[in-house]
Residue, then its C-alpha position, 0 to 999 in steps of 0.5 A: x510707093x515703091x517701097x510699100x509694094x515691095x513690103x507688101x509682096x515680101x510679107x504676103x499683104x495685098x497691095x499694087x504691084x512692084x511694076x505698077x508702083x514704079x510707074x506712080x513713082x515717075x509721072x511721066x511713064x504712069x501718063x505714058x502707060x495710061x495713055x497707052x491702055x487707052x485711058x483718057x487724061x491730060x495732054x501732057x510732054x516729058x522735057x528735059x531742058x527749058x528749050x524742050x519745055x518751051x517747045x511742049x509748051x507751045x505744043x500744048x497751049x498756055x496756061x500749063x502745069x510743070x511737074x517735076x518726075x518724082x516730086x509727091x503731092x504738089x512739091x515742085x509743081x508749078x502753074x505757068x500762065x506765059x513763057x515770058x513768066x516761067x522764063x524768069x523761074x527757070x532757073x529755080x525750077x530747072x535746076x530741080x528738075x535737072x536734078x530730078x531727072x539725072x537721079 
């Protein structure tokens, strides 16, 4: 998307906003911004390692979703029903998400 609203702008077409394509680029700073000028969503944390996942997910309430930051559509996104059952995928989605977050 980023890519697009640069393209737009350079050739003179409408389209959204460099500033605001970067946000839908980053799930957690769109969330942040929306949440920010007051328009209501889902209850949601940004984490970085399984301990803080493990902390929001307790916060927030089981079932919940893990996104990955930049991922587009619905690749690495995930349902979690329990700790005891995303515990065993970590390992998998972590190290995706480490991934993702490090870029």
């Amino acid at each position: 998307m980023p890519f697009a609203a640069l393209a737009a702008a350079s050739l003179g077409l409408p389209g959204p906003g460099q500033g605001a394509a970067q946000l839908c680029a980053d799930k957690g700073r769109m969330r942040e911004a929306l949440e920010a000028a007051g328009v209501p969503g889902p209850r949601f944390a940004r984490v970085a390692s399984f301990a803080g996942a493990s902390r929001a997910a307790a916060g927030l309430g089981y079932p919940v979703v893990l996104k990955l930051p930049s991922g587009i559509g619905s690749s690495g996104v995930v349902w979690v029903e329990a700790e005891a059952v995303w515990r065993r995928g970590w390992g998998s989605w972590g190290g995706a998400a480490a991934r993702a977050l490090a870029a």
